[in-house]
N, CA and C atoms as an extended XYZ file, in Angstrom:
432
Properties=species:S:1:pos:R:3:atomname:S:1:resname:S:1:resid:I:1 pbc="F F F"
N         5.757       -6.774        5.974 N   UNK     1
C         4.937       -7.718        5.257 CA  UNK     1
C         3.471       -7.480        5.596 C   UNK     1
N         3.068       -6.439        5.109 N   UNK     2
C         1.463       -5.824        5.352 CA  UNK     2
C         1.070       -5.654        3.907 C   UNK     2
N        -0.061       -6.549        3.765 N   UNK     3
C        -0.879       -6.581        2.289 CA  UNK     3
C        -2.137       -6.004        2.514 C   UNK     3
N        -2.303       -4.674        2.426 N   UNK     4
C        -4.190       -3.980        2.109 CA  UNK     4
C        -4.625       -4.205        0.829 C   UNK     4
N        -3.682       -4.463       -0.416 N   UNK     5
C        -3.769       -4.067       -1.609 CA  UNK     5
C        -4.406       -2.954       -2.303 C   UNK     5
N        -3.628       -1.486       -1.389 N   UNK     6
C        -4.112       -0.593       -1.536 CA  UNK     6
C        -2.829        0.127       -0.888 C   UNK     6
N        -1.645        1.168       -1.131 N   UNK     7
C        -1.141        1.998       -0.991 CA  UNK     7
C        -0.266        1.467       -0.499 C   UNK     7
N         0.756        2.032        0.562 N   UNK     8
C         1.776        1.525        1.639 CA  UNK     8
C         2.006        2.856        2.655 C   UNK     8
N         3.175        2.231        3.355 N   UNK     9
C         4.037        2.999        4.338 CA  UNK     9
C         5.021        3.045        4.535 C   UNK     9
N         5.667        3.818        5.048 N   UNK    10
C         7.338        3.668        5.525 CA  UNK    10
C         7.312        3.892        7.286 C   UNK    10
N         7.515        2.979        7.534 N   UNK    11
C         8.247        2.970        9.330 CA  UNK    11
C         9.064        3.307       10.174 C   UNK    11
N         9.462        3.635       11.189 N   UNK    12
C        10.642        4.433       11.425 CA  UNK    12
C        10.541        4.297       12.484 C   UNK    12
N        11.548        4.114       13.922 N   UNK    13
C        11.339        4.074       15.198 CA  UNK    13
C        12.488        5.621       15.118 C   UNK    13
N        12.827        6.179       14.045 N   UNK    14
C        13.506        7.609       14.642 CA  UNK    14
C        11.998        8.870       14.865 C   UNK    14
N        12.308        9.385       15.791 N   UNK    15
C        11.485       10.807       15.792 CA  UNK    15
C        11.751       11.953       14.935 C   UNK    15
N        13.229       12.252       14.496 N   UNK    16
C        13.295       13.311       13.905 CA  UNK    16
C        13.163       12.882       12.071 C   UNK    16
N        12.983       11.824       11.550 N   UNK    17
C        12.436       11.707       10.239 CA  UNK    17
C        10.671       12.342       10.364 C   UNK    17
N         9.953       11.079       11.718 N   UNK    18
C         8.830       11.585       11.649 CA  UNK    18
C         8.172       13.810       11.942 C   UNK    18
N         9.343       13.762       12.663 N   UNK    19
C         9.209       15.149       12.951 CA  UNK    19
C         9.006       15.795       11.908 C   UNK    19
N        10.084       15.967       11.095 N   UNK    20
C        10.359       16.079        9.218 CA  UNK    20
C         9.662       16.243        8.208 C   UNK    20
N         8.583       14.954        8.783 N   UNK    21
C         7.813       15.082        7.846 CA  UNK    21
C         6.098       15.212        8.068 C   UNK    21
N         5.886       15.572        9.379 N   UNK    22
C         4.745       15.671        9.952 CA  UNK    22
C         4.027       16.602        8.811 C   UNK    22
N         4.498       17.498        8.496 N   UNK    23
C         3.111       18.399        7.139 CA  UNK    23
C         2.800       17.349        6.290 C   UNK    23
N         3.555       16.218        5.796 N   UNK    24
C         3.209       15.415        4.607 CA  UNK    24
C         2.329       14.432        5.323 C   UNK    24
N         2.685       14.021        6.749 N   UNK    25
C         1.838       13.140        6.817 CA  UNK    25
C         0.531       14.031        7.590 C   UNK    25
N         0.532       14.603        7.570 N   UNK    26
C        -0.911       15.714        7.916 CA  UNK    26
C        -2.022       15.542        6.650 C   UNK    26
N        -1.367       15.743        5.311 N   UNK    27
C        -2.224       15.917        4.225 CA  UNK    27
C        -2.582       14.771        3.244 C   UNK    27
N        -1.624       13.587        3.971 N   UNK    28
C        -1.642       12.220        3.128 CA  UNK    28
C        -2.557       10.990        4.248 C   UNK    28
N        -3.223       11.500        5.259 N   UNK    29
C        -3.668       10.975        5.886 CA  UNK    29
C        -4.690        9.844        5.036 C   UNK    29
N        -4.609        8.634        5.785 N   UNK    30
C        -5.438        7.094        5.311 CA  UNK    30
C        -6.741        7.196        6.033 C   UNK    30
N        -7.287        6.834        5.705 N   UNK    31
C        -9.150        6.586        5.604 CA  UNK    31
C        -8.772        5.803        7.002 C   UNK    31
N        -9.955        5.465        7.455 N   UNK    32
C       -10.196        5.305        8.950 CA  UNK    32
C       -10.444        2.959        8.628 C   UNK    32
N       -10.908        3.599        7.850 N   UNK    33
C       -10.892        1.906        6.515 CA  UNK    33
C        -9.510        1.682        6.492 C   UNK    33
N        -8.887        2.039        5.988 N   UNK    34
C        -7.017        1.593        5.872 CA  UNK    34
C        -6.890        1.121        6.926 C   UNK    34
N        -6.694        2.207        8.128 N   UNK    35
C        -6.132        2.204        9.030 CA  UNK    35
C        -6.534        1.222       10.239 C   UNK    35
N        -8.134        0.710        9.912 N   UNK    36
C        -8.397       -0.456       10.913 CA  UNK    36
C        -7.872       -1.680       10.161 C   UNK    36
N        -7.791       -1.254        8.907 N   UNK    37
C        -7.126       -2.939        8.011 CA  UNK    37
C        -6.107       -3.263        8.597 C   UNK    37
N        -5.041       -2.151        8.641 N   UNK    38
C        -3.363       -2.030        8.897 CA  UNK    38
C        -3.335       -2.555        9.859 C   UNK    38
N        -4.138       -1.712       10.847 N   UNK    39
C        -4.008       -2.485       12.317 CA  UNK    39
C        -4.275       -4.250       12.702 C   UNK    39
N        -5.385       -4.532       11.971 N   UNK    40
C        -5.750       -6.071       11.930 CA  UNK    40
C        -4.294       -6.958       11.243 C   UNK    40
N        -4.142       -6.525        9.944 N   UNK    41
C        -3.295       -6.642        8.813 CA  UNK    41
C        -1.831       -7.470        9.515 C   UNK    41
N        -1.277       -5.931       10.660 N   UNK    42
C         0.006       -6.132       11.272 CA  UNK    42
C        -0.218       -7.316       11.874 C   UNK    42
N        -0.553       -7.923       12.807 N   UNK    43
C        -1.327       -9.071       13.487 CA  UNK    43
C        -0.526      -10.455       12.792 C   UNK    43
N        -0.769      -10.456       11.356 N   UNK    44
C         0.167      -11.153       10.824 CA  UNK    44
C         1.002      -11.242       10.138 C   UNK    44
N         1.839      -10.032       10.242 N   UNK    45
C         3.105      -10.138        9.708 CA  UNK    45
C         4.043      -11.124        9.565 C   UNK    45
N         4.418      -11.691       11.175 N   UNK    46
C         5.270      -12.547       11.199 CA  UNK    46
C         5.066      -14.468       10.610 C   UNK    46
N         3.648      -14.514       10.886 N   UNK    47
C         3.691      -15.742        9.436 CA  UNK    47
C         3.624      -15.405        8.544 C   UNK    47
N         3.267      -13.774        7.466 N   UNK    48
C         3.202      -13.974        5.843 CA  UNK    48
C         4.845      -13.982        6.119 C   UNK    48
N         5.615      -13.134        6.615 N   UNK    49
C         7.259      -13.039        6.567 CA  UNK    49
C         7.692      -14.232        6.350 C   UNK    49
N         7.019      -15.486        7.183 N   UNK    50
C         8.151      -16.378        7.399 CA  UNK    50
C         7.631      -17.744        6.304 C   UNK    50
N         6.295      -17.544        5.757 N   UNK    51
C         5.935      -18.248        4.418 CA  UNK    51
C         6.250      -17.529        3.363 C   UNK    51
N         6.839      -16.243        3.141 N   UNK    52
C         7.475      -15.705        1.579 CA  UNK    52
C         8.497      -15.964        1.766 C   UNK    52
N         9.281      -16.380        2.447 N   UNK    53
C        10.790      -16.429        2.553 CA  UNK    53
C        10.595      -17.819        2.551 C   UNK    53
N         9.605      -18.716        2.584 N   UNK    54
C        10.189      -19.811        2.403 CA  UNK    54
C         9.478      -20.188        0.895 C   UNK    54
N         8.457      -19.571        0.662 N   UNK    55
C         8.216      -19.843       -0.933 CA  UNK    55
C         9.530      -19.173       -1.520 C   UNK    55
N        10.385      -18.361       -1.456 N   UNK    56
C        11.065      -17.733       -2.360 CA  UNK    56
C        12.749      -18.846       -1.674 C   UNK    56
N        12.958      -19.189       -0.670 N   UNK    57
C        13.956      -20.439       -0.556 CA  UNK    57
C        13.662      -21.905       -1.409 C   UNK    57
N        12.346      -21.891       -1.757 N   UNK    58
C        11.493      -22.920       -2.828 CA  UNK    58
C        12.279      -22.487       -3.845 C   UNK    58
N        11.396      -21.444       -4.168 N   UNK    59
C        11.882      -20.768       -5.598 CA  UNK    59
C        13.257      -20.961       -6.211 C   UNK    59
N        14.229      -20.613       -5.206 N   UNK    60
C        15.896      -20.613       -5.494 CA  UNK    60
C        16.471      -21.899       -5.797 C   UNK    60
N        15.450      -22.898       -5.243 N   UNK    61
C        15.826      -24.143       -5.525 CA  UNK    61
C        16.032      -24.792       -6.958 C   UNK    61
N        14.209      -24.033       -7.268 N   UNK    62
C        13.950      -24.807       -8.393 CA  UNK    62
C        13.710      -23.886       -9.655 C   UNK    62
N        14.553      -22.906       -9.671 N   UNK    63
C        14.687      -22.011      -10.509 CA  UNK    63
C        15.892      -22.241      -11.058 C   UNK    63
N        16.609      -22.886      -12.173 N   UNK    64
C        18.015      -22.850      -12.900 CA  UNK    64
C        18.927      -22.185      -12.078 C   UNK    64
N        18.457      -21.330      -12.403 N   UNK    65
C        19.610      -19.593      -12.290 CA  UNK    65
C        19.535      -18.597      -11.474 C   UNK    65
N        19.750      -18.410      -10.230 N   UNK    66
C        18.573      -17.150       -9.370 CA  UNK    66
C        20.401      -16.487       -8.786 C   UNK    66
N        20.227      -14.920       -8.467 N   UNK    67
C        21.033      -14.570       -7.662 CA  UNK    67
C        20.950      -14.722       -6.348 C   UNK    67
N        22.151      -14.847       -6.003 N   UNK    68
C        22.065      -14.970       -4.046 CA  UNK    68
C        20.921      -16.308       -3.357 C   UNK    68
N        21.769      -17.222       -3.983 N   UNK    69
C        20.731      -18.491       -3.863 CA  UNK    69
C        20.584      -19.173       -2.172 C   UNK    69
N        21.848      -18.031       -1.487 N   UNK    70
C        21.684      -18.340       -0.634 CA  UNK    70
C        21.202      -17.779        0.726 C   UNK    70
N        20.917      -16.909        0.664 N   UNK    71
C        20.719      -15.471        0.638 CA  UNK    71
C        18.837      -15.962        1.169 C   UNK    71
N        18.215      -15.182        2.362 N   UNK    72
C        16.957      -15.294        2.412 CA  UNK    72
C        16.293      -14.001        2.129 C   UNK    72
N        14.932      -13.865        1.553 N   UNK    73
C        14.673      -12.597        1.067 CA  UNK    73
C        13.516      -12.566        0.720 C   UNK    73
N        12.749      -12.152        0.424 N   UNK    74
C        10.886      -11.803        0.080 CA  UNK    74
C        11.106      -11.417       -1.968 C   UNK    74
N        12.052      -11.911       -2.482 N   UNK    75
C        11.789      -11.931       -4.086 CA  UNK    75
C        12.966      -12.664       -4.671 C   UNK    75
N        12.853      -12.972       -5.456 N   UNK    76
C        13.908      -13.762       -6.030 CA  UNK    76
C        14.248      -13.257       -7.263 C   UNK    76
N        15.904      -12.897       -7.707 N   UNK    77
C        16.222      -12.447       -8.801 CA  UNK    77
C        17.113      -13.374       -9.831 C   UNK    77
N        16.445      -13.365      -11.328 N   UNK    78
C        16.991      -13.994      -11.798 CA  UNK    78
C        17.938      -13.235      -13.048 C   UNK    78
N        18.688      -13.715      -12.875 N   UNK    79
C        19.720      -12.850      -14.035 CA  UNK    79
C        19.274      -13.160      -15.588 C   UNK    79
N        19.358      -12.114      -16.241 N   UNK    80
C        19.033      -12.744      -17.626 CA  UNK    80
C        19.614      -11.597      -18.861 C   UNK    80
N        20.017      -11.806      -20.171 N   UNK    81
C        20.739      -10.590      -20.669 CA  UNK    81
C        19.916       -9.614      -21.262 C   UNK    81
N        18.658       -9.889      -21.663 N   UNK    82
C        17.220       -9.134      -22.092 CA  UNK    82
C        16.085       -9.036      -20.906 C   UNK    82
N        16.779       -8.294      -20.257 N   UNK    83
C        15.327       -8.389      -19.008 CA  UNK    83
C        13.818       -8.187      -19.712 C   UNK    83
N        13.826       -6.874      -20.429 N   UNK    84
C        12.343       -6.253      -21.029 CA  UNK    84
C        12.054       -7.382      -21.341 C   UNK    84
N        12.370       -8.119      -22.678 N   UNK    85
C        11.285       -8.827      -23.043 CA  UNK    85
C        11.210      -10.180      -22.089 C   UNK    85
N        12.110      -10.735      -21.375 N   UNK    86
C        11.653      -12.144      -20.425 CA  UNK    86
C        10.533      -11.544      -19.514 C   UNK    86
N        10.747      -10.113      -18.980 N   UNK    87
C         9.697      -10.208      -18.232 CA  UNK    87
C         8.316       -9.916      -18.587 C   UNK    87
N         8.613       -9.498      -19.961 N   UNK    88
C         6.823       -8.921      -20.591 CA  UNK    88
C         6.412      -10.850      -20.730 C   UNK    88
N         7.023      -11.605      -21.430 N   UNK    89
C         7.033      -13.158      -21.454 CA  UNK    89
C         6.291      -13.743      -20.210 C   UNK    89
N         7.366      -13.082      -19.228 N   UNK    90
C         6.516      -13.838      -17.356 CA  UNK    90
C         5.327      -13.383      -17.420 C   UNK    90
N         5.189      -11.605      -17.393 N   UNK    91
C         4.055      -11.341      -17.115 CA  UNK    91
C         2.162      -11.981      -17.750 C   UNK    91
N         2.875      -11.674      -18.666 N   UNK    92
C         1.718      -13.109      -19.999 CA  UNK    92
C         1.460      -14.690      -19.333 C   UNK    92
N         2.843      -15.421      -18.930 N   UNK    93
C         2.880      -16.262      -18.608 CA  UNK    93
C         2.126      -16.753      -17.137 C   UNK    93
N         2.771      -15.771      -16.428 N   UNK    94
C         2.068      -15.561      -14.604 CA  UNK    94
C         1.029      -14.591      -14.538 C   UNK    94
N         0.329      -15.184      -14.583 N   UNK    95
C        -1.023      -14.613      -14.231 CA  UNK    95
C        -1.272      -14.315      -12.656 C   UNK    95
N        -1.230      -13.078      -12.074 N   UNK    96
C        -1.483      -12.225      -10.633 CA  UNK    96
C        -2.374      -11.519      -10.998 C   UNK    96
N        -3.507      -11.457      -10.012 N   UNK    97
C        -4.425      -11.125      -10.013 CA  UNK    97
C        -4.108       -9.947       -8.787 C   UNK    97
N        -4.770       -8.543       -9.673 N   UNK    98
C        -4.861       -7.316       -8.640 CA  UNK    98
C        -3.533       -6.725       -8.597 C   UNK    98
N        -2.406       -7.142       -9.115 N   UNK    99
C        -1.233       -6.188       -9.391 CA  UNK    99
C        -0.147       -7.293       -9.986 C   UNK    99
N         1.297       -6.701      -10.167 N   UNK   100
C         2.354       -7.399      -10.882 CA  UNK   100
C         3.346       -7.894       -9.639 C   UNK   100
N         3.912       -9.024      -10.359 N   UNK   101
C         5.142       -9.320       -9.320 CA  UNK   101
C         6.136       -9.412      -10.166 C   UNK   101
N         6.293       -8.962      -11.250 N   UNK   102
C         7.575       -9.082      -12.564 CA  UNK   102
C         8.453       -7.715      -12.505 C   UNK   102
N         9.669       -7.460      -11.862 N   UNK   103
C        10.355       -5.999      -11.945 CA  UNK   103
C        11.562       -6.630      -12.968 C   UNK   103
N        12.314       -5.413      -13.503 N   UNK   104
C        13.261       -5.334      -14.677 CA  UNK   104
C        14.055       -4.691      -13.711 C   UNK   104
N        15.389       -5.150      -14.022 N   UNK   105
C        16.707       -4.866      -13.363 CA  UNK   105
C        17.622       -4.392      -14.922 C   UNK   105
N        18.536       -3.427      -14.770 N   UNK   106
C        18.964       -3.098      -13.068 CA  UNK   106
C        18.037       -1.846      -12.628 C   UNK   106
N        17.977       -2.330      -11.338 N   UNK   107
C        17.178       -0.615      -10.651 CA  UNK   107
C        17.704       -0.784       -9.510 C   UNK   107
N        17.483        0.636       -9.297 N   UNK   108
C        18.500        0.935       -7.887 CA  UNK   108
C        17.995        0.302       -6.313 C   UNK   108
N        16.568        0.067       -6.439 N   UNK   109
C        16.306       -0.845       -5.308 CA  UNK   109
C        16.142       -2.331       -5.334 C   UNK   109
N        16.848       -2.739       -6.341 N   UNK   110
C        17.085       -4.069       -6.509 CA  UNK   110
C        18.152       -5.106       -6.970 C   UNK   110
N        18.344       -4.656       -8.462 N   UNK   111
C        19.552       -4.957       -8.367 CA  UNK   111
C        20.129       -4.552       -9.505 C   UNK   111
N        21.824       -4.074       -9.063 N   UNK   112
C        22.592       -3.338      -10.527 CA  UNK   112
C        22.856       -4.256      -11.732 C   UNK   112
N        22.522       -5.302      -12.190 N   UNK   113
C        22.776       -5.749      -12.839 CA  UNK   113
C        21.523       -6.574      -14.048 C   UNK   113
N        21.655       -6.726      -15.086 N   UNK   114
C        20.066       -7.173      -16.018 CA  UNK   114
C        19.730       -8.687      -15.324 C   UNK   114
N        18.605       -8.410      -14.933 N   UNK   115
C        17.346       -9.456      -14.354 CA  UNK   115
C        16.534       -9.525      -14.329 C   UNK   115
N        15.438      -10.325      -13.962 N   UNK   116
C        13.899      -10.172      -13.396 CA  UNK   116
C        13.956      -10.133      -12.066 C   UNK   116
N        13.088       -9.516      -11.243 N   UNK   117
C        12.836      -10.169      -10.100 CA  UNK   117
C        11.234      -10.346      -10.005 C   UNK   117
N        11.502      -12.125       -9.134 N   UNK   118
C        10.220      -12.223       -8.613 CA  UNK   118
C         9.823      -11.599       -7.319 C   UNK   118
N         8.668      -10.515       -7.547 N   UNK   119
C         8.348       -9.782       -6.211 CA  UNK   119
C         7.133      -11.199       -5.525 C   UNK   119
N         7.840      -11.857       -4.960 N   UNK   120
C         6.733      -12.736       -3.821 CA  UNK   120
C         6.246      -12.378       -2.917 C   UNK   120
N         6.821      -11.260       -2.635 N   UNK   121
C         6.031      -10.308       -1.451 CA  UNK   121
C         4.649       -9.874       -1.955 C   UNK   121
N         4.815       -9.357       -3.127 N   UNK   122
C         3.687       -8.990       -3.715 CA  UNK   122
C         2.387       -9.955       -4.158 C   UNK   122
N         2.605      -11.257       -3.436 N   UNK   123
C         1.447      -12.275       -3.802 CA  UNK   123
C         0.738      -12.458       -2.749 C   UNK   123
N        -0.499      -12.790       -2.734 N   UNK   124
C        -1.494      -12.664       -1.445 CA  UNK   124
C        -0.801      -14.572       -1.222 C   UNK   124
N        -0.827      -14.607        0.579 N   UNK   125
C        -0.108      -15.503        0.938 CA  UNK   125
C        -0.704      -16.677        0.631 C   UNK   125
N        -1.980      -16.792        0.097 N   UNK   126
C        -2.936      -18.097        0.770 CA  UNK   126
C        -2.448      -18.551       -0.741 C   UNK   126
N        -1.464      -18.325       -2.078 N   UNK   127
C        -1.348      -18.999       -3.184 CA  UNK   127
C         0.295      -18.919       -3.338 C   UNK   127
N         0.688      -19.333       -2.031 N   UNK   128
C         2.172      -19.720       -2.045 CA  UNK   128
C         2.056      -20.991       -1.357 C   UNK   128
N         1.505      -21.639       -2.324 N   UNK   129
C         1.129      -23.266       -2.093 CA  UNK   129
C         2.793      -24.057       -2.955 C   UNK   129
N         2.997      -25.246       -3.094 N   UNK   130
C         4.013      -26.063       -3.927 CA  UNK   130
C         3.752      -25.650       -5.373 C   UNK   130
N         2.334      -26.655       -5.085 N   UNK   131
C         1.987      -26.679       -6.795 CA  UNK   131
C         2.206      -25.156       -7.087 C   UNK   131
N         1.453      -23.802       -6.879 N   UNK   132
C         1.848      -22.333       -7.265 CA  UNK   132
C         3.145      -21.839       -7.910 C   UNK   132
N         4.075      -22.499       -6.792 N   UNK   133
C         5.260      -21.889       -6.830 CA  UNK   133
C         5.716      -23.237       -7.801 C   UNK   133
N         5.273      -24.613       -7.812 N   UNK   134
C         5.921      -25.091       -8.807 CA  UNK   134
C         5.812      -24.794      -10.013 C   UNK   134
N         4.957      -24.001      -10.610 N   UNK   135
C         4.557      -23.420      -11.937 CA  UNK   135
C         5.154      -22.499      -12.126 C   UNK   135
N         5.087      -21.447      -11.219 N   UNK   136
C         6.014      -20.267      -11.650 CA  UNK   136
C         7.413      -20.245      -11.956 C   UNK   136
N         8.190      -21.687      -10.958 N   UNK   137
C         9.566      -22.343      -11.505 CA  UNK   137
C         9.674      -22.452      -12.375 C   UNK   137
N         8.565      -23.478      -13.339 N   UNK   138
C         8.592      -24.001      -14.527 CA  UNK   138
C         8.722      -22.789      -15.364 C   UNK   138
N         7.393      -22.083      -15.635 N   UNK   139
C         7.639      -20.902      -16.153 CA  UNK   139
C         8.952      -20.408      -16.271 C   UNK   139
N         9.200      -19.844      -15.461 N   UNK   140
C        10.933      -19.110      -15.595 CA  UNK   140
C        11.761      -20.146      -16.120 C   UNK   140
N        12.103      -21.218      -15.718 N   UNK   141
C        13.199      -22.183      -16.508 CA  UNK   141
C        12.622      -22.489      -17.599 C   UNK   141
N        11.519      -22.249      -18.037 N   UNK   142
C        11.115      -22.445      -19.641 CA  UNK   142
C        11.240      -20.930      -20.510 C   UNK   142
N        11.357      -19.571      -19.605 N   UNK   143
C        11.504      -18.422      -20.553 CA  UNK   143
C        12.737      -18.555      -20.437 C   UNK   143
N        14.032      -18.745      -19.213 N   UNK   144
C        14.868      -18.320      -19.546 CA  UNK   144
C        15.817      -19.015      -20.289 C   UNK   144
Protein backbone atom coordinates (compact mmCIF):
# COMPACT_ATOMS: atom_id res chain seq x y z
CA UNK A 1 0.00 0.00 0.00
CA UNK A 2 2.58 2.66 -1.39
CA UNK A 3 0.93 5.60 -3.41
CA UNK A 4 3.78 7.94 -5.46
CA UNK A 5 1.26 8.20 -8.21
CA UNK A 6 3.86 7.45 -10.41
CA UNK A 7 5.01 3.78 -11.44
CA UNK A 8 5.32 0.75 -8.92
CA UNK A 9 7.27 -2.27 -7.64
CA UNK A 10 7.36 -5.77 -6.93
CA UNK A 11 8.93 -7.05 -3.51
CA UNK A 12 10.45 -10.09 -2.68
CA UNK A 13 12.31 -11.27 0.48
CA UNK A 14 13.71 -14.29 -2.05
CA UNK A 15 17.37 -13.56 -3.38
CA UNK A 16 17.34 -15.71 -6.29
CA UNK A 17 14.21 -13.80 -8.12
CA UNK A 18 16.24 -10.62 -7.23
CA UNK A 19 19.43 -12.28 -8.49
CA UNK A 20 17.36 -13.01 -11.86
CA UNK A 21 16.67 -10.09 -12.45
CA UNK A 22 19.45 -7.75 -11.44
CA UNK A 23 20.17 -6.58 -15.46
CA UNK A 24 16.46 -5.33 -15.47
CA UNK A 25 16.70 -3.73 -12.42
CA UNK A 26 20.14 -2.12 -13.43
CA UNK A 27 18.42 -0.33 -16.47
CA UNK A 28 14.94 0.44 -14.90
CA UNK A 29 16.48 2.25 -12.14
CA UNK A 30 13.99 5.19 -10.21
CA UNK A 31 15.08 8.78 -9.93
CA UNK A 32 16.62 9.59 -6.63
CA UNK A 33 12.95 11.69 -6.36
CA UNK A 34 11.01 8.26 -6.37
CA UNK A 35 13.11 6.71 -4.29
CA UNK A 36 13.18 9.33 -1.30
CA UNK A 37 9.19 9.38 -1.83
CA UNK A 38 9.10 5.43 -1.47
CA UNK A 39 11.13 5.60 1.39
CA UNK A 40 8.96 8.39 3.27
CA UNK A 41 5.78 6.79 1.43
CA UNK A 42 6.55 3.13 3.22
CA UNK A 43 6.32 4.90 6.70
CA UNK A 44 2.68 4.58 6.11
CA UNK A 45 1.70 1.71 4.82
CA UNK A 46 0.19 0.16 7.66
CA UNK A 47 -2.61 2.91 8.25
CA UNK A 48 -3.44 3.44 4.34
CA UNK A 49 -3.72 -0.77 4.58
CA UNK A 50 -5.85 -0.73 7.43
CA UNK A 51 -8.27 2.42 6.19
CA UNK A 52 -8.78 0.68 2.50
CA UNK A 53 -9.81 -2.37 3.95
CA UNK A 54 -12.08 -0.75 5.96
CA UNK A 55 -13.51 1.67 3.29
CA UNK A 56 -13.89 -1.41 1.05
CA UNK A 57 -15.65 -3.59 4.38
CA UNK A 58 -17.97 -0.14 4.06
CA UNK A 59 -18.32 -0.70 0.59
CA UNK A 60 -19.51 -4.53 0.86
CA UNK A 61 -21.99 -3.38 3.09
CA UNK A 62 -23.61 -0.94 1.20
CA UNK A 63 -23.21 -2.12 -2.16
CA UNK A 64 -26.43 -4.58 -3.21
CA UNK A 65 -24.30 -7.18 -4.72
CA UNK A 66 -20.41 -7.44 -4.13
CA UNK A 67 -18.37 -10.82 -4.31
CA UNK A 68 -16.74 -12.27 -1.21
CA UNK A 69 -18.65 -9.98 1.09
CA UNK A 70 -16.86 -11.46 3.53
CA UNK A 71 -13.72 -11.65 2.59
CA UNK A 72 -11.20 -8.48 3.56
CA UNK A 73 -9.37 -6.93 0.63
CA UNK A 74 -8.13 -3.46 -0.90
CA UNK A 75 -11.13 -3.56 -3.94
CA UNK A 76 -14.35 -4.67 -4.09
CA UNK A 77 -15.94 -6.77 -6.88
CA UNK A 78 -19.16 -6.51 -8.12
CA UNK A 79 -20.68 -9.04 -10.37
CA UNK A 80 -22.61 -7.83 -13.23
CA UNK A 81 -23.58 -9.57 -16.81
CA UNK A 82 -22.24 -6.48 -19.09
CA UNK A 83 -19.15 -5.45 -17.35
CA UNK A 84 -17.89 -2.97 -20.48
CA UNK A 85 -20.59 -0.85 -20.44
CA UNK A 86 -21.42 -0.62 -16.28
CA UNK A 87 -18.02 0.25 -15.99
CA UNK A 88 -17.61 2.95 -18.83
CA UNK A 89 -21.20 4.19 -16.75
CA UNK A 90 -18.94 4.19 -13.22
CA UNK A 91 -16.20 5.70 -14.82
CA UNK A 92 -18.44 8.91 -16.05
CA UNK A 93 -20.19 8.55 -12.88
CA UNK A 94 -16.92 8.42 -10.34
CA UNK A 95 -14.97 10.97 -10.88
CA UNK A 96 -10.89 10.07 -9.70
CA UNK A 97 -8.73 12.38 -10.15
CA UNK A 98 -5.04 11.40 -11.57
CA UNK A 99 -5.95 7.78 -12.61
CA UNK A 100 -8.96 5.04 -12.71
CA UNK A 101 -10.29 2.75 -10.09
CA UNK A 102 -12.97 0.94 -12.54
CA UNK A 103 -11.36 -2.71 -13.85
CA UNK A 104 -13.59 -5.18 -16.15
CA UNK A 105 -13.62 -8.77 -15.20
CA UNK A 106 -12.96 -11.47 -15.95
CA UNK A 107 -9.10 -10.97 -15.82
CA UNK A 108 -6.73 -13.14 -14.61
CA UNK A 109 -5.63 -10.98 -11.66
CA UNK A 110 -8.91 -10.52 -10.45
CA UNK A 111 -11.54 -12.25 -11.12
CA UNK A 112 -12.78 -15.23 -13.59
CA UNK A 113 -15.98 -14.28 -13.80
CA UNK A 114 -18.04 -10.77 -15.50
CA UNK A 115 -17.68 -7.80 -12.96
CA UNK A 116 -16.41 -4.51 -12.02
CA UNK A 117 -13.99 -4.07 -9.58
CA UNK A 118 -13.62 -1.24 -7.32
CA UNK A 119 -9.77 -0.64 -7.19
CA UNK A 120 -9.80 1.38 -3.58
CA UNK A 121 -6.38 0.89 -3.38
CA UNK A 122 -6.06 3.07 -6.12
CA UNK A 123 -7.67 6.19 -4.24
CA UNK A 124 -5.47 8.67 -2.41
CA UNK A 125 -6.45 7.83 1.34
CA UNK A 126 -7.41 11.30 2.67
CA UNK A 127 -11.06 10.75 0.34
CA UNK A 128 -12.05 7.48 1.93
CA UNK A 129 -14.22 9.55 4.09
CA UNK A 130 -18.32 8.01 4.70
CA UNK A 131 -19.85 10.58 2.76
CA UNK A 132 -17.04 9.46 -0.40
CA UNK A 133 -17.62 6.06 -0.11
CA UNK A 134 -21.33 6.75 0.48
CA UNK A 135 -21.64 8.04 -3.08
CA UNK A 136 -19.74 5.67 -4.78
CA UNK A 137 -22.32 2.95 -3.08
CA UNK A 138 -25.04 4.87 -4.39
CA UNK A 139 -23.55 5.09 -7.69
CA UNK A 140 -23.06 1.36 -8.18
CA UNK A 141 -26.57 0.33 -6.74
CA UNK A 142 -27.99 2.89 -9.11
CA UNK A 143 -25.86 1.45 -12.36
CA UNK A 144 -26.31 -1.90 -11.42
Amino acid sequence: MVNLANGGFISTNNPKIFEDTHYILKTLQGSPVTCAGLTEEIKNTPENLLKTIKACEFLKKEIKTVLHPDKSGINVAVPVNEPKPVAKTLRKEIKVNGGGMITVCPRYDRINKPAVCLEIKNLDIRCLEENNLSEIAETVNNTI
